[in-house]
C-alpha positions in Angstrom: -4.6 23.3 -113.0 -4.1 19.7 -112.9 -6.6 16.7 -111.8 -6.7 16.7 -107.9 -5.0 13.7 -106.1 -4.0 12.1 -103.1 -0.4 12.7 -101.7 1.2 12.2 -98.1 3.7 14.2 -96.6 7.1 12.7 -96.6 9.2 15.4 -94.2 9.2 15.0 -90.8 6.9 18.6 -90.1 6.0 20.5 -93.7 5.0 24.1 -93.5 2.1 25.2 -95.8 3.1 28.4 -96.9 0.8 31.4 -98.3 2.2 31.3 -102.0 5.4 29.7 -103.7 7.1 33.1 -103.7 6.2 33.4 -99.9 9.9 31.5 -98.5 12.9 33.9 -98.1 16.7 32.3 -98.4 16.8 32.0 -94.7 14.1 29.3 -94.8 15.8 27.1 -97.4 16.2 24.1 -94.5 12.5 24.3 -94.4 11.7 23.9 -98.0 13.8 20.7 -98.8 13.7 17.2 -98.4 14.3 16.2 -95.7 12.9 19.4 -93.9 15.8 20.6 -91.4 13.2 21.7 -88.9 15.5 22.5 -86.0 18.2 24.1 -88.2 15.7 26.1 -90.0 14.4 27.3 -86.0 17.7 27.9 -84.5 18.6 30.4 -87.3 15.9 32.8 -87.4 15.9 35.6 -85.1 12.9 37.2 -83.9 11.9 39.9 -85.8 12.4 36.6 -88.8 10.2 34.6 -86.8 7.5 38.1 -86.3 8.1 38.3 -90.4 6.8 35.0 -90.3 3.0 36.7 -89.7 3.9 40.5 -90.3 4.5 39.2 -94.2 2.0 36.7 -93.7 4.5 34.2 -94.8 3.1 30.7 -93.2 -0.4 29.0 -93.2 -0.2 26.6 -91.2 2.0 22.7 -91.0 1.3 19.1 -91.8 3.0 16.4 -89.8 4.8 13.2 -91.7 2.1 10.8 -93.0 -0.4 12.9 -93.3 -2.5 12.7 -96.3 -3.7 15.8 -97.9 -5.7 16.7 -101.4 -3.0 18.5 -104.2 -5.2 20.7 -106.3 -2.7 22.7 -108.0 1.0 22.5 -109.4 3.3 25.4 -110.1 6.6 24.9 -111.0 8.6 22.5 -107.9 4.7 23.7 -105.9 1.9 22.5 -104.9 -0.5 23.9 -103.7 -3.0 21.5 -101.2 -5.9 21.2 -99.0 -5.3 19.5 -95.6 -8.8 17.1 -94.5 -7.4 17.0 -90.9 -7.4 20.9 -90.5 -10.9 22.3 -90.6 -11.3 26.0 -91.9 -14.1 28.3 -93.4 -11.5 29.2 -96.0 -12.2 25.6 -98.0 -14.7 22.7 -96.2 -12.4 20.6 -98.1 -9.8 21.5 -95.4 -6.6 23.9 -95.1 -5.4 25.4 -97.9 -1.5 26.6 -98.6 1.5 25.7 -100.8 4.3 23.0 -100.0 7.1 22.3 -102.6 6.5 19.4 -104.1 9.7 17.5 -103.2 8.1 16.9 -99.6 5.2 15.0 -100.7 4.8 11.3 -102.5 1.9 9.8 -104.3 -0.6 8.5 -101.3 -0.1 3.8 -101.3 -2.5 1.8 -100.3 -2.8 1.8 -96.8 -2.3 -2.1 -95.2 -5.4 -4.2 -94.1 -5.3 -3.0 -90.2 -6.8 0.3 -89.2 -4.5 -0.2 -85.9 -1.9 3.4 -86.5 0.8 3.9 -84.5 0.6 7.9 -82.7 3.5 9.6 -81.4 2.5 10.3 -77.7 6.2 11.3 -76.7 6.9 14.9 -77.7 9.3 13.8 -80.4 10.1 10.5 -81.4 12.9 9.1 -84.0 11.5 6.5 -86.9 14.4 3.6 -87.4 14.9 2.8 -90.8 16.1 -0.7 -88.7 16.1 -1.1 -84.9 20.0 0.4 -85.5 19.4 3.4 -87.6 18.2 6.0 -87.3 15.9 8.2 -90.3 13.8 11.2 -89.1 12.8 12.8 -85.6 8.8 13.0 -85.4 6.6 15.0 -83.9 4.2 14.6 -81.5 1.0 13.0 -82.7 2.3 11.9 -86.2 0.5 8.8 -86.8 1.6 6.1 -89.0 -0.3 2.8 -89.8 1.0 -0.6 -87.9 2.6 -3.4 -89.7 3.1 -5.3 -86.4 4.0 -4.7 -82.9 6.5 -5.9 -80.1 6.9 -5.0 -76.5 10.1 -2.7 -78.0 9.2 -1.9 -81.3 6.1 -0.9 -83.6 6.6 -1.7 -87.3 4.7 1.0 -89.6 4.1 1.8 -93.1 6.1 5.3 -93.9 5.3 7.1 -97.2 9.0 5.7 -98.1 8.8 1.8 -96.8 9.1 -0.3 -94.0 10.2 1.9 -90.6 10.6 1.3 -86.7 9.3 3.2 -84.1 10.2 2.5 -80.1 6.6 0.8 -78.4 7.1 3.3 -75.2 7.2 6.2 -77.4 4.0 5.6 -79.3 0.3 4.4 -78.7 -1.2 1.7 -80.8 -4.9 3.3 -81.8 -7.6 1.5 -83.9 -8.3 4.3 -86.3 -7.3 7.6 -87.5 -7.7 9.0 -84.1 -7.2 8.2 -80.5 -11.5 6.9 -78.9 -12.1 9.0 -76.6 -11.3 8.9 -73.0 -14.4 8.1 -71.1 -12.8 7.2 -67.7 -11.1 10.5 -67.1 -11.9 14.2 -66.9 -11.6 14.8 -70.4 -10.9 18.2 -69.6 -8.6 18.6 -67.3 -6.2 16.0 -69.6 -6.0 18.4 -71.8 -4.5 21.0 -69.6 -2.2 18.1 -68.2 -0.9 17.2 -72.3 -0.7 21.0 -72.1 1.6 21.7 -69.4 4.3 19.0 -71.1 5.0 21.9 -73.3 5.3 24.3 -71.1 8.5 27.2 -72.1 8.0 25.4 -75.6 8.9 28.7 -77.7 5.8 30.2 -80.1 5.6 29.5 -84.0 3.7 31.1 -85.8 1.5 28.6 -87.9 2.9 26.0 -86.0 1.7 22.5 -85.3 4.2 20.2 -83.9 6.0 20.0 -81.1 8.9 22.1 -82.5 6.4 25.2 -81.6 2.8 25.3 -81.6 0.9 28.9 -82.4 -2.2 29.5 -80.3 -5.0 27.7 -82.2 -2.5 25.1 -83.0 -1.5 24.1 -79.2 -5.9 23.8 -78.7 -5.9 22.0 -81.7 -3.4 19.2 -81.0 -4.0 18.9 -76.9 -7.5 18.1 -78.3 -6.7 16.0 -80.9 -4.7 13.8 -78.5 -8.3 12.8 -77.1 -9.5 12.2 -80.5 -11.2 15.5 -80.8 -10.6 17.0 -83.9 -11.5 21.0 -83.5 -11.4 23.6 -86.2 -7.5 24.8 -86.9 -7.9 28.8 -85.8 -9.1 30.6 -83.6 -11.6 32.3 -85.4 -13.3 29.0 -86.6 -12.9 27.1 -83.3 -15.2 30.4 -81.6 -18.2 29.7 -83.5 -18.2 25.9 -82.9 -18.6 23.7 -79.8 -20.7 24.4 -77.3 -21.0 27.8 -75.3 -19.7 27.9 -71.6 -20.3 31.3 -69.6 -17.8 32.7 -67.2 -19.2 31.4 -63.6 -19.2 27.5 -65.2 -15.8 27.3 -66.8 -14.0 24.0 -66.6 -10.6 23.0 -67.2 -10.1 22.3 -70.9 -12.8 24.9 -71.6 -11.2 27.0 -74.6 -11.0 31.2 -74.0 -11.3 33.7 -77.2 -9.7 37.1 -76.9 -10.9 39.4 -79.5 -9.6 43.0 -80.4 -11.6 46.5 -78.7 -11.9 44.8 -75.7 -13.6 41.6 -76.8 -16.1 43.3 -79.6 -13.6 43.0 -82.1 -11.8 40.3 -84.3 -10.9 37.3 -82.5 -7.1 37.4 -82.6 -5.9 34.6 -79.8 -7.0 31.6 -77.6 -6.3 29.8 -74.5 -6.9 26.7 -72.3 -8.6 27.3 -69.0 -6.7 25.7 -66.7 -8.9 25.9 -63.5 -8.4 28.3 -60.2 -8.9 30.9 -63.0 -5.4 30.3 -65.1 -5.0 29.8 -68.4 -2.0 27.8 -70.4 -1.7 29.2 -74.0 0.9 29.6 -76.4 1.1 33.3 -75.7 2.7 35.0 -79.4 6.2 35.2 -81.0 8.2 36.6 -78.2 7.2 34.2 -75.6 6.7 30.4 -75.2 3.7 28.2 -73.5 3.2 29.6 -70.3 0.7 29.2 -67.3 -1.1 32.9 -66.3 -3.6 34.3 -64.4 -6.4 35.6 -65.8 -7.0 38.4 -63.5 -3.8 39.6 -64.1 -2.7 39.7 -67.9 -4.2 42.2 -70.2 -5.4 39.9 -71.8 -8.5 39.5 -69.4 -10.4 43.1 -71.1 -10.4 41.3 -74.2 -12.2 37.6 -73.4 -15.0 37.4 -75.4 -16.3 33.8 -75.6 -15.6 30.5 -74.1 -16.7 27.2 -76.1 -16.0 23.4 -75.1 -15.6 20.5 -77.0 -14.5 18.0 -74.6 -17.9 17.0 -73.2 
């Protein structure tokens, strides 16, 4: 066990795996630096992806730049708790095991709180406005060095990097203030439907595939709400809504034996009684009506935390 300390994540999305031995060969693009995120996609088939939760492979993920507390080295491992992602399994935050080659020792973060936030769903840091380093995801935040009408200047875990002004937002903070001239709501269903037919990952939080708890994680979290990571957690927070005064944004639980069971998924309502969700490994984000999925028998608590 070595002393804890503070590292950031230096690959473009790093997944936080259950234990070192948890990877198989056919996930070596996702266990290197830099992470090959689409490669290590495109070649797993779907019973690899199912194998994903079957074997309970995968945790959860941690975007580039985010900071997270190493607790424990093994080998070319470490194991780490994620602040960002709440969880009754640690209330220091999310805990898995990344290899050690995709995190670097946390600097000193520059004198501005201003951070630049990806709002675009995937955005390419320059290592100069002419070339090109890593493609981000969605949300990944980094802090601002100076900004242009073309181009915001951030602080990356490596140096100096570039990132294109009408792909980010400028934010003072960690996270976005919340919107108070909008239907907070009913924004997040409209940040949902951009990722609509965006295939299911299991533990996934980027916009290379989001699993259920992680798409209601991050459509909040772009209104500076930051919500427990599962499913199971985010039930038992926010505040209750009953069925007849449901609003869109309002999250849904589905639980196992028709609702008495074991929460196992989650959706957005949507409003006119839909839902958008990221449905499970053989589908993508989709739209559906609630009267008309099988999922209905099994709705067992709604909770907001938008209002």
């Amino acid at each position: 066990m070595n002393a804890c300390k503070r590292m950031t994540v230096v690959v473009s999305v790093a997944t936080v795996w259950t234990k070192p031995e948890s990877p198989r060969p056919m996930d070596e693009p996702a266990v290197k630096h830099p992470a090959e995120i689409r490669k290590w996609l495109s070649r797993m088939t779907l019973d690899d992806k199912l194998d994903l939760c079957e074997a309970n492979r995968v945790q959860t993920q941690i975007l580039y730049g985010t900071s997270v507390l190493v607790v424990e080295t093994r080998e070319d491992w470490s194991k780490v708790l994620i602040p960002q992602q709440a969880t009754r399994k640690d209330t220091l935050g999310y805990p898995g095991w990344v290899p050690s080659c995709q995190l670097v020792e946390e600097t000193e973060a520059p004198a501005s709180s201003k951070r630049a936030e990806v709002i675009s769903d995937k955005a390419w840091l320059y290592k100069n406005p002419s070339e090109l380093v890593i493609e981000l995801s969605f949300l990944t935040s980094l802090p601002v060095l100076e900004a242009t009408e073309e181009w915001v200047k951030v602080q990356t875990p490596e140096g100096m990097g570039y990132l294109k002004a009408d792909e980010v937002r400028v934010i003072d903070g960690s996270l976005a203030p919340k919107a108070v001239e909008v239907h907070i709501g009913r924004g997040i269903v409209e940040q949902g439907k951009r990722f609509l037919d965006l295939p299911y990952l299991w533990g996934g939080m980027s916009s290379f595939g989001y699993d259920c708890s992680g798409f209601a994680y991050n459509m909040h979290r772009y209104f500076g709400i930051l919500i427990p990571r599962d499913a199971s957690d985010q039930a038992k927070q926010g505040t209750l809504i009953e069925k007849d005064h449901l609003e869109p944004g309002d999250l849904l639980f589905f639980a196992y034996e028709e609702g008495k069971g074991a929460i196992h998924h989650v959706g957005i309502y949507a409003g006119d009684n839909q839902m958008i969700h990221s449905p499970e490994t053989v589908k993508s984000i989709e739209i559906v009506d609630l009267s008309t999925i099988k999922l209905a028998k099994e709705h067992c608590v709604s909770r907001r935390y938008w209002g």
